[in-house]
C-alpha positions as CSV (number, residue, x, y, z in Angstrom):
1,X,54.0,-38.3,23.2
2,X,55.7,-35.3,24.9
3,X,53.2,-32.6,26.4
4,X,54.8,-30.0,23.8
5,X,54.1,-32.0,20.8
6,X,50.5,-32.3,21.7
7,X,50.3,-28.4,22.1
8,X,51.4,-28.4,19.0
9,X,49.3,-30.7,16.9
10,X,46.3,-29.4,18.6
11,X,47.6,-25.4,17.9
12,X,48.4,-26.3,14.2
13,X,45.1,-27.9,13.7
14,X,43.1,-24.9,15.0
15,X,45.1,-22.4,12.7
16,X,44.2,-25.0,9.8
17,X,40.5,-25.5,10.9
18,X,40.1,-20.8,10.7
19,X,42.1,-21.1,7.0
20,X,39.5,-23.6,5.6
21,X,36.8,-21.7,7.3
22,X,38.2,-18.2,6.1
23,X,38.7,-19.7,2.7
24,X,35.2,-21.0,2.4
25,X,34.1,-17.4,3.3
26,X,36.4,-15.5,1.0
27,X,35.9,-17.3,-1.9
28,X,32.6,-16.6,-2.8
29,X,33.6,-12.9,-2.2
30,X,36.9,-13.1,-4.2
31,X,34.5,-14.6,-7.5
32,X,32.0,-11.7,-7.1
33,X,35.1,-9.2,-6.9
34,X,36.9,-10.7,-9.7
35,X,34.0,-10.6,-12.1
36,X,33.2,-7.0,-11.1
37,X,37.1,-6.4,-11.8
38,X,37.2,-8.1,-15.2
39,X,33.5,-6.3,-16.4
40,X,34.9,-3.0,-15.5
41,X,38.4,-3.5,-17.0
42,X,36.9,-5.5,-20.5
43,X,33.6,-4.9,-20.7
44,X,32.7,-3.2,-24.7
45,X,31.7,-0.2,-23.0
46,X,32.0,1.8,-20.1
47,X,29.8,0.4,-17.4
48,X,29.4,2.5,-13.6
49,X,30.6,0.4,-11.1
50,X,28.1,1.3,-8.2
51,X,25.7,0.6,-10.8
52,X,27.3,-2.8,-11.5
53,X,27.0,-3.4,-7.6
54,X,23.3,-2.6,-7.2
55,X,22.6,-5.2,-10.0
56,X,25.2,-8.0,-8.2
57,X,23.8,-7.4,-4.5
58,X,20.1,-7.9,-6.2
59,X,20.7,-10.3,-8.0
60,X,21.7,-12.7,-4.9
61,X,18.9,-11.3,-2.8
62,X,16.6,-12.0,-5.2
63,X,17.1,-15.9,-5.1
64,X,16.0,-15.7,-1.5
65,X,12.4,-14.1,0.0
66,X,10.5,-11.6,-1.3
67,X,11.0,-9.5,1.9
68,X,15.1,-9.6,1.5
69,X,16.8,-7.1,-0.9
70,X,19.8,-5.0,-1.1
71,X,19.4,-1.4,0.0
72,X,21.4,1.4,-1.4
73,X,22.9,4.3,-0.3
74,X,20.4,6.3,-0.9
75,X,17.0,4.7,-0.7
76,X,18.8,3.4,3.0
77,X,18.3,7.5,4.1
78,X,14.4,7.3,3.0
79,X,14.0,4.0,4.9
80,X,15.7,5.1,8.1
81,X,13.5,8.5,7.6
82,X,10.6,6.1,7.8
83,X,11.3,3.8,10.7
84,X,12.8,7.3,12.9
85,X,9.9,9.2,11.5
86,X,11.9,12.0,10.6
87,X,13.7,13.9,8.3
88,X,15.2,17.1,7.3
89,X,12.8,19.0,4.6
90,X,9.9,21.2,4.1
91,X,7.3,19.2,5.4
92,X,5.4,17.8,2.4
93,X,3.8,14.9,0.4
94,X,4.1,14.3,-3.5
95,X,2.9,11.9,-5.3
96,X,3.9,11.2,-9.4
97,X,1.6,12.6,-11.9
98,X,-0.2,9.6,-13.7
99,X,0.6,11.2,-16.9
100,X,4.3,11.1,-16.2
101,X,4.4,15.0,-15.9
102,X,5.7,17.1,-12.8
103,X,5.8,16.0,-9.5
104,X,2.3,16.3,-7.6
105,X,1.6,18.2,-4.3
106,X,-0.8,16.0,-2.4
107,X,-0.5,18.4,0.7
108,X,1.7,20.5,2.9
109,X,1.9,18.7,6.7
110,X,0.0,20.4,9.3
111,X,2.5,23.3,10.6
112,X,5.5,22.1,8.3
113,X,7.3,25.4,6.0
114,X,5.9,23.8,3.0
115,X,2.6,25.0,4.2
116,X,3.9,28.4,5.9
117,X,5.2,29.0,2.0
118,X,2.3,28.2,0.5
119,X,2.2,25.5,-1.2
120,X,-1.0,23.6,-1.5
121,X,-2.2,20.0,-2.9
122,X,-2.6,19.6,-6.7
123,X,0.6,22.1,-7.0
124,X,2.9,20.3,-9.9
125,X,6.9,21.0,-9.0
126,X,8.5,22.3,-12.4
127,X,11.3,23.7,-10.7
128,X,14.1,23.8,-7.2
129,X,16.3,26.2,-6.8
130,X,16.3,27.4,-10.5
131,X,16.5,24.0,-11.6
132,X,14.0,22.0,-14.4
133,X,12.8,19.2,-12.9
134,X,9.4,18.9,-14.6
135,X,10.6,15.5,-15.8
136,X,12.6,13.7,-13.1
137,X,11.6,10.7,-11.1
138,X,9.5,11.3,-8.0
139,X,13.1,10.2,-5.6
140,X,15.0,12.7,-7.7
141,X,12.7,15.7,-7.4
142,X,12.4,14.2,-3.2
143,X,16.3,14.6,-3.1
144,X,16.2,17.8,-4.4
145,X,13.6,19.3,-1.6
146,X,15.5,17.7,1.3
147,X,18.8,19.6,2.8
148,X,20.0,20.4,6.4
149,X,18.1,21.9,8.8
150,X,17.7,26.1,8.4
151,X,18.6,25.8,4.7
152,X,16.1,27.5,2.3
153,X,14.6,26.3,-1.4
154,X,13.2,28.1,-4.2
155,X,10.5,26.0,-5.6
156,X,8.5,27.1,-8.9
157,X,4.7,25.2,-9.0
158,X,2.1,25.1,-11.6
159,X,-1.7,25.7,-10.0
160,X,-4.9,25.5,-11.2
161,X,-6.2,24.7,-14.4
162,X,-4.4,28.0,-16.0
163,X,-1.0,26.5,-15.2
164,X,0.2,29.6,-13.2
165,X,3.1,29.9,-11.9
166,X,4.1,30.2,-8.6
167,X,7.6,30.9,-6.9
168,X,7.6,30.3,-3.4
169,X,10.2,29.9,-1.0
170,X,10.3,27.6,2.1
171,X,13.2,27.0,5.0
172,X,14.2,23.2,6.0
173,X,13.2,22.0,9.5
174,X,13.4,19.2,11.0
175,X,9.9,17.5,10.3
176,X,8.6,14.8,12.1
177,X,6.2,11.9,10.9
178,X,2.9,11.4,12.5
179,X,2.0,7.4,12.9
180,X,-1.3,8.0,15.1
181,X,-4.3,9.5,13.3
182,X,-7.2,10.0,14.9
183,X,-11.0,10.5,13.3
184,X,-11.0,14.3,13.0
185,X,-8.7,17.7,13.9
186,X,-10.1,20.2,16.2
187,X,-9.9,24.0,15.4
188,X,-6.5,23.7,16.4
189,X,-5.2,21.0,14.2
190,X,-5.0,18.8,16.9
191,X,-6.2,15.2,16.9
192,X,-9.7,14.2,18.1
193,X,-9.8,10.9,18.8
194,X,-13.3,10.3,19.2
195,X,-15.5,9.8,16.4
196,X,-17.5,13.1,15.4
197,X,-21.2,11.5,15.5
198,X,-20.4,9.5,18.1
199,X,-18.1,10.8,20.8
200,X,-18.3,8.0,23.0
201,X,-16.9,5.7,20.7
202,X,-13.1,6.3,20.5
203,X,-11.4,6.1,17.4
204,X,-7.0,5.7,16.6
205,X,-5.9,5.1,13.2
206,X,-2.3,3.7,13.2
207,X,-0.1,4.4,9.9
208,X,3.0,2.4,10.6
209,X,5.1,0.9,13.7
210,X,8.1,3.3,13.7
211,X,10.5,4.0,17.1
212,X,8.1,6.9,17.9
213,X,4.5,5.1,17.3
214,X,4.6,3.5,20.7
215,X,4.5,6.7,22.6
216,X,2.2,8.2,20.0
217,X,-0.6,5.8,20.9
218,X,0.3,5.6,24.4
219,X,-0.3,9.8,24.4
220,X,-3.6,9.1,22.8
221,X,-5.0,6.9,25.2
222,X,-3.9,9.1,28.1
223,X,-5.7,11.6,26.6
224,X,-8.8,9.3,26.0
225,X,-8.6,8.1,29.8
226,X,-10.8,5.4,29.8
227,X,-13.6,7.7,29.0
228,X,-15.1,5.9,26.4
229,X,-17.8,3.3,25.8
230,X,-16.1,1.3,23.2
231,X,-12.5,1.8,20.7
232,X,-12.2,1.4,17.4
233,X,-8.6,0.9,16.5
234,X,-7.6,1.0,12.4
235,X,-5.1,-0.6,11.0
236,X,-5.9,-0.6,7.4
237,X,-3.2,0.3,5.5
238,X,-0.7,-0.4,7.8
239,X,2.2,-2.3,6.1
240,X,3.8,-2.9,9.8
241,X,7.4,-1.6,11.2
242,X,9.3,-2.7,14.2
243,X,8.8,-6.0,16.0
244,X,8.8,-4.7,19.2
245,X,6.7,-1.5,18.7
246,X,4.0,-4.6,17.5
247,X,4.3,-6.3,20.6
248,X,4.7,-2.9,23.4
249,X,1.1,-1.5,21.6
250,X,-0.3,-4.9,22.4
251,X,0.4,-4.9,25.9
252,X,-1.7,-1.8,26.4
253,X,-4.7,-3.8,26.1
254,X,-3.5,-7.1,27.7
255,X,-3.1,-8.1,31.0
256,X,-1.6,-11.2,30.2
257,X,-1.3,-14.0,27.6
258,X,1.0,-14.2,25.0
259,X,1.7,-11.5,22.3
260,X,3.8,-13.3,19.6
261,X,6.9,-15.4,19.3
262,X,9.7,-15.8,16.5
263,X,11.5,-18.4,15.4
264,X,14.6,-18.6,13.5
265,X,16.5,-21.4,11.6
266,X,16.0,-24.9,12.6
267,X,12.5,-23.6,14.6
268,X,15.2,-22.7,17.3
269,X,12.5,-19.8,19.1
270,X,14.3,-17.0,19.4
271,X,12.3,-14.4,21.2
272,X,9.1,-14.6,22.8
273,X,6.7,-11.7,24.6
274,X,4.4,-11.9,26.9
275,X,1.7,-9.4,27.9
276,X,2.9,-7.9,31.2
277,X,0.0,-7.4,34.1
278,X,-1.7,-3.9,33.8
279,X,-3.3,-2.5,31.1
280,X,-3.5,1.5,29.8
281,X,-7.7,0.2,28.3
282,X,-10.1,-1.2,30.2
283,X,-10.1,-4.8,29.8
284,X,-14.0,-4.5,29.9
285,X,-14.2,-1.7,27.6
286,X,-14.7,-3.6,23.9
287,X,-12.3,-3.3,21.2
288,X,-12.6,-3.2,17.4
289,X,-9.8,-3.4,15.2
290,X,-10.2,-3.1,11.5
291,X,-7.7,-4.6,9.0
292,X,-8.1,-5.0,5.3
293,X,-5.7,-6.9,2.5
294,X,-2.8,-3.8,2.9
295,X,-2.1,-4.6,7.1
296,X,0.6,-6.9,7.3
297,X,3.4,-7.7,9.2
298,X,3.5,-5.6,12.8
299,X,-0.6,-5.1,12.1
300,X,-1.0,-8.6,11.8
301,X,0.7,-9.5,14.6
302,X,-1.5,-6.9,16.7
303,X,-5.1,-8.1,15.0
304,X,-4.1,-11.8,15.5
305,X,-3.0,-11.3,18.7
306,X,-6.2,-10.0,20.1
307,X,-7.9,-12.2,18.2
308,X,-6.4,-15.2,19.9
309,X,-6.5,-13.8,23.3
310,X,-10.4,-12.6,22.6
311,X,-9.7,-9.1,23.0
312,X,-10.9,-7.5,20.1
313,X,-13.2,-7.9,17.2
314,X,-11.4,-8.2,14.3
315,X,-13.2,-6.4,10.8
316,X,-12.8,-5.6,7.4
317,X,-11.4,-8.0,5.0
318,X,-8.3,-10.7,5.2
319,X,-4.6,-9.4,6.0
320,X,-1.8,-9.5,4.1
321,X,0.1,-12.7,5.2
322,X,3.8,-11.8,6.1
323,X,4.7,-13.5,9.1
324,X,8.6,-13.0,9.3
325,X,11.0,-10.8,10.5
326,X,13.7,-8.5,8.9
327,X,16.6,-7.4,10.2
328,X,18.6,-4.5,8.8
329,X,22.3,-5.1,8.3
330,X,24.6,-2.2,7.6
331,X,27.0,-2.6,4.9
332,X,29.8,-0.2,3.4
333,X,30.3,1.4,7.1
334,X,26.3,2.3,6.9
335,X,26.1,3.7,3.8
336,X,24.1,0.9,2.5
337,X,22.5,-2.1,3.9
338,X,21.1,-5.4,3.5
339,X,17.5,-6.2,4.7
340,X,17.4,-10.2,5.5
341,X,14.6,-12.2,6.6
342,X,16.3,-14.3,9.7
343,X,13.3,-15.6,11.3
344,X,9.0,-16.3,11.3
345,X,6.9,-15.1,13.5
346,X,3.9,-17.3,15.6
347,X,0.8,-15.9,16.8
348,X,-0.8,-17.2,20.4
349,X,-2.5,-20.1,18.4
350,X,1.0,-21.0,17.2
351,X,-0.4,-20.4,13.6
352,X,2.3,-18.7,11.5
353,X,0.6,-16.2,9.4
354,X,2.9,-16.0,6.3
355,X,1.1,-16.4,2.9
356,X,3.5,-18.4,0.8
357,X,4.0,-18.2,-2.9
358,X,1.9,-21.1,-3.9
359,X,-0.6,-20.5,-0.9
360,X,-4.1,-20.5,-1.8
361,X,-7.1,-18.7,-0.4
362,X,-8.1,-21.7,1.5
363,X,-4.6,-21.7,3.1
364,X,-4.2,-21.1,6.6
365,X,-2.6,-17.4,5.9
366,X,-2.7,-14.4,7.5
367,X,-5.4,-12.5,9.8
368,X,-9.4,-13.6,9.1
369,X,-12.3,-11.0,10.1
370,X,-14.5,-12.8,12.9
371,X,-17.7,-14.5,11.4
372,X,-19.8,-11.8,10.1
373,X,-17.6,-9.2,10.4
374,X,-16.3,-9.4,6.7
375,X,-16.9,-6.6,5.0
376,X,-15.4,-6.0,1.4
377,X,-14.8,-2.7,-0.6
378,X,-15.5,-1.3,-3.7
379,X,-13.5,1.1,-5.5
380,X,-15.5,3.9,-5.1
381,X,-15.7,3.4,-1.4
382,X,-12.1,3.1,-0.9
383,X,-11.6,6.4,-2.6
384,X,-14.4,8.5,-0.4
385,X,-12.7,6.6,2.4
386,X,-9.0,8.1,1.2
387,X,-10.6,11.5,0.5
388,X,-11.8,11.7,4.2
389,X,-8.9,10.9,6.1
390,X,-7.0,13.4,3.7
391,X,-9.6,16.2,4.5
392,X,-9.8,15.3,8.6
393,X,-6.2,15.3,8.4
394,X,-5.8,18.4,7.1
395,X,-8.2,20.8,7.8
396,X,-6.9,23.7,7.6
397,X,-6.3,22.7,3.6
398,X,-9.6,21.4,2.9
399,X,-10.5,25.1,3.0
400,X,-8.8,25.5,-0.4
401,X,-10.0,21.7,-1.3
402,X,-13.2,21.9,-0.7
403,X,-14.2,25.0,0.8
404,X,-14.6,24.2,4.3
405,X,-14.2,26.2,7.2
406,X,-14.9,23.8,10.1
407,X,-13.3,21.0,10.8
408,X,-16.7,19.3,12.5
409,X,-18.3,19.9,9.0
410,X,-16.6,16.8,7.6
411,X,-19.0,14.4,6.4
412,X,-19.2,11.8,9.1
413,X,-16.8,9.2,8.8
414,X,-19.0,6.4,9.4
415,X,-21.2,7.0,6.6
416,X,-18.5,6.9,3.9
417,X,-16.9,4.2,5.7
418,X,-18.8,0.8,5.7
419,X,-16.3,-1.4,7.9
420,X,-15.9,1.6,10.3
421,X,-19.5,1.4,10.6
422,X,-19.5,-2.4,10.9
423,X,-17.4,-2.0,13.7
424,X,-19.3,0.6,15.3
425,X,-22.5,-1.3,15.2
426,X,-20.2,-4.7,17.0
427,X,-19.0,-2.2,19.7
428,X,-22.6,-0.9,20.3
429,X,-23.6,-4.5,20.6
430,X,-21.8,-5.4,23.3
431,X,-22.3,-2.8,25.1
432,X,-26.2,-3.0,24.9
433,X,-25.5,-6.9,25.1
434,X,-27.7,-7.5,21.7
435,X,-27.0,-8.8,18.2
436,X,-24.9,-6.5,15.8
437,X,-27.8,-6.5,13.4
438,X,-29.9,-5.3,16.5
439,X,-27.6,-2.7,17.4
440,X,-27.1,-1.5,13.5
441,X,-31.1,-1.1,13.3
């Protein structure tokens, strides 16, 4: 067969080979845009279409994990907000009233223009910029308080048990999220990281894993220097963030070992990392790191992976259980975007820590407090425990709250806190080389 025939053949069988693929690609596509077609054009009543959307992209995520999901246009602005840690706004957090009414205060950020206006926490939003919004959805009423930067709103609270009202005026700025807490804030609202009855006992609380959280905790410990006897780090609460912001916080107290590794289909691994020499603690300084059934996902891969380089002390109660990774996929040019579970993440044993559907609490699942260090919570203990970090957080508000005027007359936070203490007593022990129940008598 001639040279030029072959060309041929083989050039024609390529162009065939991309129209089955494309075809096997478009198709699917061409039925979901058909149907959205015909509903729009025949459907009994008017129907919106973005609306019509929403309910087609969630409907196919929802036949795969729990952690993949369509994300609108506009819950995709709160979620980048969250993982940048910023946004443009006054500076504040709401919360919805249980009894469905108006929008709650729960506080002003330290420095932020909501608190230069005025407002304080328990104030109930009834109104922005003249309008009612006494009844919308906490998003809505959210919307409504964010704008560009140097922008002002009019906001109208309710306070107190008179249900006064209040105009007040506050001007947008760019406000950035904290994701490093520590156990108190001095005079002048800055973080202490040491714990007020016990300054040599170092204490960080970390929030979430966001771009900024690595050089938040990396500040921290500057600041700390190594002069400490023991650190408590918490990660209660802590639903997790950014894979690598996991893995760069780990390597601060490693000098080697490995941190995690992920693997996607087929158990192909697709990333590992490995603790790099030289450390920003002590490797002979002990470290506690408390967890409880909300830490998941970056925090687990933390706790587990000092636990299985026996680097920390691991208390509280059992993690989560979400051991695979999201990535975010813009769709619509980034107006929207599609959050899809492409791979599971190991810890150093090689254990995978995701809690499946039909798991049971004798699975192999998530992070386990070492022996004896279990330590469960009551409801009432979870709230004093909530209360404090809100008051150390905010001192300047807990003035109005609770009528206090220095910060270092916050009840200690190891007596409302039972696995704080716990792991206070374990750090002790070490130190003095005894038992923990020596060290906590």
């Amino acid at each position: 067969m001639p040279p030029r025939n072959v060309n041929i053949i083989i050039i024609a069988a390529t162009i065939s080979l991309l129209c089955y693929v494309t075809d096997r690609r478009a198709r699917p596509a061409m039925i979901v845009g058909d149907a959205l077609n015909l509903i729009d054009s025949y459907y009994v009543d008017p129907i919106d279409s973005d609306q019509l959307l929403k309910a087609a992209m969630s409907g196919m995520t929802s036949t795969l994990d729990e952690n993949s999901e369509y994300i609108p246009g506009e819950a995709y602005v709160s979620f980048q907000d969250n993982i940048n840690q910023e946004f443009a706004g006054i500076g504040i957090f709401v919360e919805a009233s249980e009894d469905g009414g108006p929008v709650r205060v729960r506080t002003p950020l330290v420095d932020s223009p909501a608190l230069a206006a005025g407002l304080l926490p328990g104030d109930l939003i009834v109104r922005v910029d003249g309008e009612d919004v006494s009844k919308m959805p906490l998003p809505d009423v959210s919307t409504r308080l964010r704008g560009p930067v140097g922008t002002t709103v009019q906001i109208t609270v309710r306070r107190g048990e008179s249900n006064e009202e209040k105009s007040l005026k506050a001007t947008r700025a760019r406000i950035e999220l904290e994701s490093v807490a520590g156990d108190h804030r001095d005079k002048n609202d800055k973080w202490v990281y040491r714990l007020l009855e016990d300054p040599t006992i170092a204490y960080i609380r970390l929030t979430s894993f966001g771009e900024k959280s690595t050089d938040e905790i990396k500040s921290a410990l500057q600041q700390l220097g190594n002069n400490f006897r023991g650190l408590v780090l918490d990660l209660r609460g802590n639903g997790g963030g950014l894979l690598n912001s996991a893995a760069d916080i780990s390597d601060m107290f490693l000098n080697s070992g490995n941190i995690v590794s992920t693997k996607m289909r087929g158990g192909i691994e697709d990333s590992r990392f490995d603790a790099e020499p030289g450390t920003l603690v002590d490797p002979e300084k002990p470290l506690a790191i408390l967890i409880d059934a909300n830490s998941a996902s970056a925090s687990e891969i933390v706790a587990a992976c000092m636990q299985d380089n026996d680097r920390a002390i691991i208390v509280g109660t059992r993690s989560y259980g979400k051991g695979t990774v999201q990535n975010i996929l813009p769709l619509q040019y980034g107006r929207s975007a599609l959050r899809l579970t492409v791979a599971r993440y190991y810890r150093p044993s090689g254990a995978n820590i995701h809690r499946n559907q039909d798991a049971t609490e004798d699975d192999v699942w998530g992070v386990t407090p070492d022996e004896s260090m279990m330590v469960a919570l009551d409801e009432a203990s979870i709230k004093k425990i909530s209360e404090r970090w809100t008051q150390a957080a905010y001192p300047a508000l807990a003035v109005e709250m609770i009528g206090r005027e220095d910060p270092e007359s916050l009840q200690s936070s190891t007596l409302v806190d039972p696995q704080l203490r716990r792991a206070v007593e374990a750090i002790r022990a070490v130190i003095e080389k005894v038992t923990p129940e020596a060290a906590a008598a």
